[in-house]
KEVOVEX-888419 format. One record per residue (C-alpha): residue number from 1; x, y, z. Coordinates in steps of 0.2 Angstrom, whole numbers, plus 5000, padded with zeros to 4 digits. Layout:
# residues N
<atom num="NUM" c1="X" c2="Y" c3="Z"/>
...
//
This chain:
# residues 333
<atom num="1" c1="4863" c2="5075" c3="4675"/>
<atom num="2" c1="4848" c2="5076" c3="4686"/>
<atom num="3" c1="4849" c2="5058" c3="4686"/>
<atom num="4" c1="4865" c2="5055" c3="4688"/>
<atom num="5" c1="4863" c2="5064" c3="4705"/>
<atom num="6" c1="4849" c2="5058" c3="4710"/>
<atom num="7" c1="4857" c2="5040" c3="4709"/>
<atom num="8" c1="4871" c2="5047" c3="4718"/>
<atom num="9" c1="4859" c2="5053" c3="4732"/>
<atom num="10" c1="4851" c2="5036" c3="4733"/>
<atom num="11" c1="4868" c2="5027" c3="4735"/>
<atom num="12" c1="4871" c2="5041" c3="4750"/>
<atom num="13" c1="4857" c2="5036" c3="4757"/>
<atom num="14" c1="4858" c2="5018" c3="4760"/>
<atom num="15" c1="4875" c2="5019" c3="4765"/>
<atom num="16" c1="4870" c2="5029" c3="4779"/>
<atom num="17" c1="4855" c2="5017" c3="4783"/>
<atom num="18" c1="4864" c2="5003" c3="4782"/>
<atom num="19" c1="4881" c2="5012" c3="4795"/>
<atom num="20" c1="4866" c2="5017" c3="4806"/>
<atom num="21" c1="4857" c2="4999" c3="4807"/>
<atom num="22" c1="4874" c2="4992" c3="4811"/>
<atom num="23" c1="4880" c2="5001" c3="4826"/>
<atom num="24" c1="4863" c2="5000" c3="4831"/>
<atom num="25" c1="4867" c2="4982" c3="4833"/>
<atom num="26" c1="4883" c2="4984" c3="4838"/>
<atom num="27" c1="4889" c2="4990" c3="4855"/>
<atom num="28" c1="4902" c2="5003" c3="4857"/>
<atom num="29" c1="4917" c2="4996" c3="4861"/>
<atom num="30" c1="4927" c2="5005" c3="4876"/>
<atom num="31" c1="4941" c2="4998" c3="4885"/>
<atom num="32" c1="4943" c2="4999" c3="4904"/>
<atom num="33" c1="4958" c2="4991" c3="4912"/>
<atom num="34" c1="4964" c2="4984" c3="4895"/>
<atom num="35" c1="4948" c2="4974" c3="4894"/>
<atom num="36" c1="4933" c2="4977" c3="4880"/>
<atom num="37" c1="4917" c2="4984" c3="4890"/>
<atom num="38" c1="4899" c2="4980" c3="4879"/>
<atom num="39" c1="4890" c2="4993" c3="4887"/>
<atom num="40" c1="4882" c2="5004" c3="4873"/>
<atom num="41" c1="4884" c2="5021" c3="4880"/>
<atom num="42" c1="4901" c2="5024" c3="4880"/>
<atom num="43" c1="4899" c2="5044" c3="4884"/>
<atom num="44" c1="4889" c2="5037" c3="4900"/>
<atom num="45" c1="4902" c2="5026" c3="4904"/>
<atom num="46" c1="4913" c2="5039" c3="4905"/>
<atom num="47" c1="4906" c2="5049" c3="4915"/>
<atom num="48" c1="4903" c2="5034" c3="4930"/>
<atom num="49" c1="4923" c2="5032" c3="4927"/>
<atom num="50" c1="4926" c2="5050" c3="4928"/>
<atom num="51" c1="4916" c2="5050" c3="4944"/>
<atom num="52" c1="4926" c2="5037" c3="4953"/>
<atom num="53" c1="4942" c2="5040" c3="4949"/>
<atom num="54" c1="4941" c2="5061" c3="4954"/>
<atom num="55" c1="4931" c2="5053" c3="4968"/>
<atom num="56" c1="4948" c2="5041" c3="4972"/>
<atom num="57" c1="4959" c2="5056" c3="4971"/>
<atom num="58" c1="4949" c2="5064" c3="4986"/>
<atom num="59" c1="4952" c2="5049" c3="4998"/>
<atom num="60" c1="4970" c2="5055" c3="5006"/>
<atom num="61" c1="4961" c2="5073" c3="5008"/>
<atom num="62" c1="4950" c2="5064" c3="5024"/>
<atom num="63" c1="4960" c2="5060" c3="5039"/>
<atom num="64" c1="4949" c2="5047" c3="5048"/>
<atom num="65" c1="4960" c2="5048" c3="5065"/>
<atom num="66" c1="4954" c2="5067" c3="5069"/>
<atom num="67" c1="4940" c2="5070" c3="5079"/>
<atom num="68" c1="4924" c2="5065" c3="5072"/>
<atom num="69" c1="4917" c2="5083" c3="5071"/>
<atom num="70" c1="4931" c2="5086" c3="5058"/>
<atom num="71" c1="4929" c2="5069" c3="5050"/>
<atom num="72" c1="4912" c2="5074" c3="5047"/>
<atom num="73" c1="4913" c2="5089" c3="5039"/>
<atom num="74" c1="4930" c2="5084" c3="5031"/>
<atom num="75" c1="4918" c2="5073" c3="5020"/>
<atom num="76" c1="4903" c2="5083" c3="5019"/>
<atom num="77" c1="4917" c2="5094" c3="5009"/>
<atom num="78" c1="4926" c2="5081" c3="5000"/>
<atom num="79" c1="4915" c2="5069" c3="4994"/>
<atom num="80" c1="4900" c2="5080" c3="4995"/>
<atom num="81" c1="4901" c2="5080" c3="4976"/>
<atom num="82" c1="4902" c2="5063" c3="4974"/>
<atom num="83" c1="4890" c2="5051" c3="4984"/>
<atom num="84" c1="4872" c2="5053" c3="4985"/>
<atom num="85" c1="4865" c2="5063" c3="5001"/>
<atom num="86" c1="4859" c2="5045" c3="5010"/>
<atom num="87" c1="4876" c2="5038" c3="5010"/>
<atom num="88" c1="4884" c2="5052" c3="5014"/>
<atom num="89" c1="4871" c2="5052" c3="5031"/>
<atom num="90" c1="4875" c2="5034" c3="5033"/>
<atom num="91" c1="4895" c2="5038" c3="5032"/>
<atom num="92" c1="4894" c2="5053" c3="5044"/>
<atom num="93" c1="4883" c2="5041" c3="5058"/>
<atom num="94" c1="4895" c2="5029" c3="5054"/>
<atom num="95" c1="4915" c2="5035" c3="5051"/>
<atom num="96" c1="4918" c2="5015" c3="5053"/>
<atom num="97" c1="4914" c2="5015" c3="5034"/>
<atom num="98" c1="4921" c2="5028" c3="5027"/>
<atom num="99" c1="4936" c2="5026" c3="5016"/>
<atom num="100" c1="4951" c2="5040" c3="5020"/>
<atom num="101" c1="4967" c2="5041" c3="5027"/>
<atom num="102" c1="4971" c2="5030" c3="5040"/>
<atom num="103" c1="4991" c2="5036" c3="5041"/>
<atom num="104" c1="5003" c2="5048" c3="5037"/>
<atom num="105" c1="5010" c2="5037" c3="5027"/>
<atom num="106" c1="5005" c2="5025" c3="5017"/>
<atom num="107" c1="4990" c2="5037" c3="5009"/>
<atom num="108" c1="4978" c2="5032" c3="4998"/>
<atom num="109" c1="4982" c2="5041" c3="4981"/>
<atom num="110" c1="4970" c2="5035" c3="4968"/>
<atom num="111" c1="4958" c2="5022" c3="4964"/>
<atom num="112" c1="4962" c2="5010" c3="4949"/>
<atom num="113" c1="4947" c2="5003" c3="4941"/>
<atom num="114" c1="4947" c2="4986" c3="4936"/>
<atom num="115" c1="4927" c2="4984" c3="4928"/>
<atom num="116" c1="4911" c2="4993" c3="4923"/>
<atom num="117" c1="4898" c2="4984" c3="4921"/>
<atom num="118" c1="4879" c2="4986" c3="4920"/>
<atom num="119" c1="4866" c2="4985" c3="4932"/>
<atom num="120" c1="4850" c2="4976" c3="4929"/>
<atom num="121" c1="4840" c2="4995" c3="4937"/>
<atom num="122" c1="4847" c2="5013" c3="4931"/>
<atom num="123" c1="4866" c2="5012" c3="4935"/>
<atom num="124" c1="4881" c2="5004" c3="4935"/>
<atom num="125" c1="4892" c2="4992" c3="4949"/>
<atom num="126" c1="4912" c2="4998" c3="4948"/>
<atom num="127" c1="4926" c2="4988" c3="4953"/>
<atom num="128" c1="4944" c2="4991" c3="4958"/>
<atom num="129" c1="4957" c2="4994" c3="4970"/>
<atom num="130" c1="4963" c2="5007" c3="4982"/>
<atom num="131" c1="4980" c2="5012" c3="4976"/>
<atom num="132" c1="4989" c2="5016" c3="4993"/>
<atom num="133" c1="5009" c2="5025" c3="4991"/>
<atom num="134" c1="5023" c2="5032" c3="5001"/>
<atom num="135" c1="5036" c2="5044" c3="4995"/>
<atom num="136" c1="5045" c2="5029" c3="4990"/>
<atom num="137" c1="5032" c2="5023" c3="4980"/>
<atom num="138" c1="5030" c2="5039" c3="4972"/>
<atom num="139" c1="5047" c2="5038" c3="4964"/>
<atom num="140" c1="5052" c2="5021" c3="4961"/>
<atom num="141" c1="5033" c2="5017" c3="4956"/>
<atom num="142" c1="5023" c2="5001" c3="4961"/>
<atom num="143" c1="5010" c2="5002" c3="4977"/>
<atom num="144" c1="5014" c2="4999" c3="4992"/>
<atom num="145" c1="4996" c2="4992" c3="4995"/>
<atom num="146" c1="4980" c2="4989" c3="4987"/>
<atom num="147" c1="4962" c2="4987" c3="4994"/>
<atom num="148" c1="4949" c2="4981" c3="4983"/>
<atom num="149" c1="4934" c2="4992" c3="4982"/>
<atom num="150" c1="4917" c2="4989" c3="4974"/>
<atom num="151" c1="4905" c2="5003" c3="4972"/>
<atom num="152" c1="4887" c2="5005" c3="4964"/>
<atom num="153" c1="4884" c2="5021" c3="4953"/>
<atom num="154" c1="4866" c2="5029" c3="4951"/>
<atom num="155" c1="4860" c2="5043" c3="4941"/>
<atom num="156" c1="4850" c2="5054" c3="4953"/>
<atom num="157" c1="4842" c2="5072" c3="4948"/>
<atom num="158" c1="4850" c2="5069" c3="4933"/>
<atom num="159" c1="4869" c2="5067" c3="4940"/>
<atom num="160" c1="4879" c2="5053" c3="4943"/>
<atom num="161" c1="4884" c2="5049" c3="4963"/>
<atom num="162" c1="4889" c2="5034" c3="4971"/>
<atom num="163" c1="4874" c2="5026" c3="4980"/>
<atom num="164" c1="4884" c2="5013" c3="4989"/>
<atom num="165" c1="4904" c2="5007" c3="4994"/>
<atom num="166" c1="4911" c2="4995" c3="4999"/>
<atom num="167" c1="4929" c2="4989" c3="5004"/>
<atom num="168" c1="4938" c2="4973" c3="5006"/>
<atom num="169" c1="4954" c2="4967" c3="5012"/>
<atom num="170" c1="4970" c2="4973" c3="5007"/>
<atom num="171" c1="4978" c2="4961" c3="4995"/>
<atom num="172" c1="4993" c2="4955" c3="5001"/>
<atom num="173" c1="4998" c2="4943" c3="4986"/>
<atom num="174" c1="5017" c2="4950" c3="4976"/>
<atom num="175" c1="5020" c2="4958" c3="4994"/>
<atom num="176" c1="5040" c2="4958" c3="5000"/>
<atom num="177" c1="5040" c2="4952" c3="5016"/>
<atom num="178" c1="5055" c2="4947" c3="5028"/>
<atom num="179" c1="5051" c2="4934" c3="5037"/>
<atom num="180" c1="5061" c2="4927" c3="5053"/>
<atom num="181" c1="5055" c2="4911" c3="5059"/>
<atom num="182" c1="5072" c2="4909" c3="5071"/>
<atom num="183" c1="5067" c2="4923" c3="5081"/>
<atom num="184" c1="5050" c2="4927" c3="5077"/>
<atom num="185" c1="5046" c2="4942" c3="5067"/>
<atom num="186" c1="5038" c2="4949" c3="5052"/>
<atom num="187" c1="5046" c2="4963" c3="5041"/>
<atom num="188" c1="5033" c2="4972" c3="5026"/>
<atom num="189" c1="5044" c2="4981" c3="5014"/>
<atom num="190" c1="5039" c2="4991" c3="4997"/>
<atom num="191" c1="5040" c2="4983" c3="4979"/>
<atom num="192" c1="5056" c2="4993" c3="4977"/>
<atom num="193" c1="5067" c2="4981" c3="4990"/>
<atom num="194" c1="5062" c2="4965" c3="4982"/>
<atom num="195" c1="5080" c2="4956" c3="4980"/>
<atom num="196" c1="5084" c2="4962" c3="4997"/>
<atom num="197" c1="5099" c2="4955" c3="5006"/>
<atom num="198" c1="5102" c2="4952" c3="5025"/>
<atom num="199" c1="5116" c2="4955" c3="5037"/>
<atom num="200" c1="5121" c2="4945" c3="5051"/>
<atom num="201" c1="5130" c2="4953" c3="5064"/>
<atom num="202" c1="5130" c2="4957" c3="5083"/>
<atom num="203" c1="5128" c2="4969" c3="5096"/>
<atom num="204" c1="5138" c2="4974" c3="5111"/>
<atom num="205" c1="5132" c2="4981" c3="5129"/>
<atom num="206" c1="5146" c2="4986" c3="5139"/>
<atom num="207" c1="5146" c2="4991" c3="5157"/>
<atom num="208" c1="5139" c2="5006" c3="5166"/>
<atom num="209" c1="5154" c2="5020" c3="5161"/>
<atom num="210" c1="5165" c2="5008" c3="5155"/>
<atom num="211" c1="5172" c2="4999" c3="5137"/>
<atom num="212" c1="5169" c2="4981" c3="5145"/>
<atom num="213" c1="5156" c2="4970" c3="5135"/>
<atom num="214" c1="5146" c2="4959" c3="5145"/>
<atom num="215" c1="5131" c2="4958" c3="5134"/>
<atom num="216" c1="5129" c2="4952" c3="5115"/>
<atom num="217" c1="5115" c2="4949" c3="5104"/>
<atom num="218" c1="5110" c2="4945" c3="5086"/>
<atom num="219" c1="5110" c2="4961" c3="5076"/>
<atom num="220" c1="5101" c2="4958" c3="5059"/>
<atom num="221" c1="5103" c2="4971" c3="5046"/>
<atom num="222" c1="5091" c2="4971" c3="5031"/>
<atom num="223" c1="5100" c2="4978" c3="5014"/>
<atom num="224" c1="5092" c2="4986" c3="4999"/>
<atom num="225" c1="5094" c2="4977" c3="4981"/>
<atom num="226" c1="5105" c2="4992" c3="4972"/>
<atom num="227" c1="5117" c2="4995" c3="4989"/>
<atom num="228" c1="5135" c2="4991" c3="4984"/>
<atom num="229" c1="5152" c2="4994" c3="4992"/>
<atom num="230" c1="5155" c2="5009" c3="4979"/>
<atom num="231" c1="5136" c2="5017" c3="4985"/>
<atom num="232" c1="5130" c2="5012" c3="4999"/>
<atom num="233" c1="5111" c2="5014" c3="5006"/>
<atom num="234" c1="5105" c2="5016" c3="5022"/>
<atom num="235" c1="5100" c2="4997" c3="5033"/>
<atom num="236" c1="5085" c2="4993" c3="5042"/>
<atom num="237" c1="5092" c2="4986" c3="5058"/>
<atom num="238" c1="5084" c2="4978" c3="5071"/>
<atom num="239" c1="5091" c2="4972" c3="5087"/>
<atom num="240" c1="5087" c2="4954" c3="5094"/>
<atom num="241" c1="5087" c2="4954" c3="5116"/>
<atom num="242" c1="5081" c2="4942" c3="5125"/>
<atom num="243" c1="5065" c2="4946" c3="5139"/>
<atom num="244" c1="5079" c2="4947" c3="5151"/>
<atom num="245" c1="5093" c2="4958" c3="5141"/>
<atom num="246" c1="5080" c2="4969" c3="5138"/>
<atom num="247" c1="5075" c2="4972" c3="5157"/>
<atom num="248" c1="5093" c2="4972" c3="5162"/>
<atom num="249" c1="5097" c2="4986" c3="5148"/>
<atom num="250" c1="5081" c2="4996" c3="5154"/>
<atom num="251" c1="5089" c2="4996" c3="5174"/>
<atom num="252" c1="5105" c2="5003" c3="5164"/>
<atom num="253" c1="5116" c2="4984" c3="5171"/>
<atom num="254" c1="5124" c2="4988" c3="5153"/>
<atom num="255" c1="5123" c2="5003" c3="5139"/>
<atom num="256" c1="5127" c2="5002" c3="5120"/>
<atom num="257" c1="5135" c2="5012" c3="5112"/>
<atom num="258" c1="5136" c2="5032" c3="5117"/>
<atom num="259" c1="5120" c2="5038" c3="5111"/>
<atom num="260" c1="5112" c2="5048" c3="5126"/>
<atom num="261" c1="5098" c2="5038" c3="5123"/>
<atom num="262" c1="5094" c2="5020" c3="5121"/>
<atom num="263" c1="5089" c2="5007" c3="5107"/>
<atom num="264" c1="5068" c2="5010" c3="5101"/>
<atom num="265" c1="5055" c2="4997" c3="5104"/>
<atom num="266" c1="5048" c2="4991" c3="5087"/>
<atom num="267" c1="5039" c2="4975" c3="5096"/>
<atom num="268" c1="5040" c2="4959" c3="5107"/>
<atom num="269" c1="5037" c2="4942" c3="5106"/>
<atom num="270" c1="5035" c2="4929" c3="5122"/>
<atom num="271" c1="5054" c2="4927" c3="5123"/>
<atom num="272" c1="5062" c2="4941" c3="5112"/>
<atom num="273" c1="5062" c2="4960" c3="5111"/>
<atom num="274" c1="5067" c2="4968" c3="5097"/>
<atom num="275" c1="5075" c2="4986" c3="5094"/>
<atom num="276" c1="5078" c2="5000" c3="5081"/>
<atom num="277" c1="5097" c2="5005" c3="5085"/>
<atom num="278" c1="5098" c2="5023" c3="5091"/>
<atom num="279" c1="5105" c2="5036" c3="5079"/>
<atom num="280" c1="5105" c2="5022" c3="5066"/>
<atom num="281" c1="5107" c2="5034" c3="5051"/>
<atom num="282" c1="5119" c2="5047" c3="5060"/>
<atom num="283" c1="5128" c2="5047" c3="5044"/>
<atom num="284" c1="5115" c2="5050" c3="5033"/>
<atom num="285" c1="5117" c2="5037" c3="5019"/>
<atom num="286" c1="5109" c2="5038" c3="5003"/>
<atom num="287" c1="5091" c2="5029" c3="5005"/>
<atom num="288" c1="5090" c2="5036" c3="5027"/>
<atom num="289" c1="5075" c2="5044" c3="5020"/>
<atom num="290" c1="5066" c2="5030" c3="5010"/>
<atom num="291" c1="5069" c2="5021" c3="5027"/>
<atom num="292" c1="5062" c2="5034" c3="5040"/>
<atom num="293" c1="5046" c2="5033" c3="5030"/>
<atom num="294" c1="5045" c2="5011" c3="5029"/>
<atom num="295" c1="5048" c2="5012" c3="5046"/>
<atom num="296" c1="5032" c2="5025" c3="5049"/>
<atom num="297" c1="5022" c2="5013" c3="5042"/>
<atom num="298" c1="5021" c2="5002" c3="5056"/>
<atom num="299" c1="5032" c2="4987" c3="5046"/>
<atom num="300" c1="5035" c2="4977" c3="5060"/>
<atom num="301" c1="5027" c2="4962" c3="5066"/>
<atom num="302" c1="5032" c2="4951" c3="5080"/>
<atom num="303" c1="5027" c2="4934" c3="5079"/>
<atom num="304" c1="5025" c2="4917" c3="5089"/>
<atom num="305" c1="5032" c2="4902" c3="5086"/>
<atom num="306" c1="5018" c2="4893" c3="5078"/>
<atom num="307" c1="5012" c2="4908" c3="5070"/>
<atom num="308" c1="5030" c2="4912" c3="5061"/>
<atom num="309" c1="5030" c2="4894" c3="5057"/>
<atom num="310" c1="5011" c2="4895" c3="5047"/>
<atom num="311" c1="5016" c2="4914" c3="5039"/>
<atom num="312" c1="5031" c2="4906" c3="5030"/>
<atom num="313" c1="5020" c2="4892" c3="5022"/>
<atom num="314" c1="5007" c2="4906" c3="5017"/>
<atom num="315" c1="5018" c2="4920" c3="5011"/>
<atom num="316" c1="5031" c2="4924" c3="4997"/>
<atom num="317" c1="5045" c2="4914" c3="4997"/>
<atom num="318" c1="5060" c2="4928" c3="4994"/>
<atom num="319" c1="5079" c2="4921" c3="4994"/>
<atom num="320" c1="5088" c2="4929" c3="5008"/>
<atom num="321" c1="5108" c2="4930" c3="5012"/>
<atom num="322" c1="5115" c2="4929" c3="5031"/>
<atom num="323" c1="5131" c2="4939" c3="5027"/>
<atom num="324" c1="5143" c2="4940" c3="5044"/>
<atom num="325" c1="5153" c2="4954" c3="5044"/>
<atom num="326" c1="5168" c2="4955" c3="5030"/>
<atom num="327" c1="5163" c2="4938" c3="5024"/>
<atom num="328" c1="5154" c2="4931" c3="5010"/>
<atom num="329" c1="5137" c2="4927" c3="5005"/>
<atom num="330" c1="5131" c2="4910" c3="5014"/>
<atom num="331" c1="5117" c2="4898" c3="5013"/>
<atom num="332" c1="5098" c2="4905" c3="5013"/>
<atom num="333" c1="5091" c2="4904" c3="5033"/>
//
């Protein structure tokens, strides 16, 4: 019996040599982003990753438009726990490059790391993206931008704090955009308004306290993918004058509509000006919301000839429908 066990215990043994000699040389396999990671210490890994992604969920809480007192200390508090004192010095000399919150809306809500890899001294070099978001984002999903952000991780004192960021341009590839080479303008819309649609119509100005028209104008309305004529969503118009309508409007020559108050200024090109209709969403449609925040987020870009012409060659090709009013869908423009 004695030997039986004895054998037994031998057997035991070498397996356990054996499992331990081949993790040994064997990495830990983790997976970040979908993608193996070779790095041996998975619980260190995780702590890095841990590290960055509550540090991401931090970056709306820093407004970067207050006063720079109260940027200051809005980061001391913030991201106190997260970067290493010397770049936290560098940062509050320096709000230039500090990552926050730029607007209202969009916000940046996380970060989405891409890699962890290892560097060749005691730390690690962390890539991924700044997940910015609107309230439209937040319920339909998608992002409504992303900024590629590189940071290098050190373990000082025996913690784990960012040593060093660093933030690149926002990545536009996959973005919807409306573009309007005829006129000269630019239109940034959320992943959810892919398959847009677009209206062609016109705009009347009638004479001071009166029900003549003397002045019309191109009136383009841009249409969410899931309106129909059973549930309709709220339009994004824009109003098209020309340098002269505009002026002529602004000296009250003519007056549209009965709004106490006159079309908004979105922006202008060299020979148009183009306008946000007032009370556009008197009624309240399904969507008037969704709108109210694209249109806080600074959407609209006038553009020059040249430049409109160099945009479209650059930019997502999206199909779009010029749809007069009553009629039927026409040819792309």
């Amino acid at each position: 019996m004695q030997k039986k066990w004895l054998v037994v215990s031998c057997i035991a043994l070498l397996v356990g040599i054996l499992a331990t000699a081949a993790l040994a040389g064997n990495p830990v396999k983790l997976f970040v982003n979908g993608q193996k990671s070779m790095i041996k210490d998975e619980n260190e890994q995780e702590e890095v990753v841990r590290l960055v992604e509550d540090f991401g969920r931090k970056l709306k809480s820093v407004s970067l438009l207050a006063p720079q007192e109260t940027v200051n200390k809005s980061v001391q508090e913030n991201y106190g726990d997260f970067i290493a004192p010397a770049l936290l010095a560098e940062w509050q000399k320096d709000l230039q490059k500090v990552p926050g919150r730029l607007l209202s809306s969009p916000w940046p809500e996380r970060i989405e790391i891409l890699s962890v890899n290892e560097l060749a001294e005691s730390g690690y070099l962390v890539k991924g993206e700044i997940i910015e978001m609107t309230s439209v984002e937040m319920v339909n999903g998608g992002a409504a931008a992303r900024r590629p952000i590189t940071l290098e991780v050190e373990k000082l004192k025996n913690r784990w704090l960012i040593t060093a960021v660093q933030m690149d341009s926002y990545v536009e590839a996959g973005a919807t955009v409306y573009k309007n080479t005829e006129y000269g303008f630019s239109f940034s819309l959320p992943e959810s308004w892919r398959g847009y649609s677009v209206i062609a119509d016109e705009w009347e100005g009638f004479t001071p306290g009166g029900s003549v028209a003397v002045e019309k104008g191109p009136l383009i309305s841009i249409r969410h993918p899931q309106w129909t004529a059973q549930n309709q969503r709220q339009d994004i118009p824009i109003m098209i004058f020309t340098q002269g309508q505009w002026k002529a409007m602004q000296s009250r020559k003519f007056h549209i509509g009965a709004a106490p108050v006159g079309p908004r200024e979105l922006g202008s090109n060299s020979s148009y000006v183009f306008a946000l209709p007032a009370r556009y969403n008197y009624a309240f449609p399904a969507g008037y919301e969704e709108v109210e925040e694209i249109l806080q987020g600074n959407p609209f870009k006038p553009l020059e000839n040249t430049e409109a012409e160099s945009v479209t060659a650059d930019s997502q090709v999206v199909q779009v429908y010029f749809i007069s009013t009553g009629g039927e869908p026409g040819g792309s423009r």
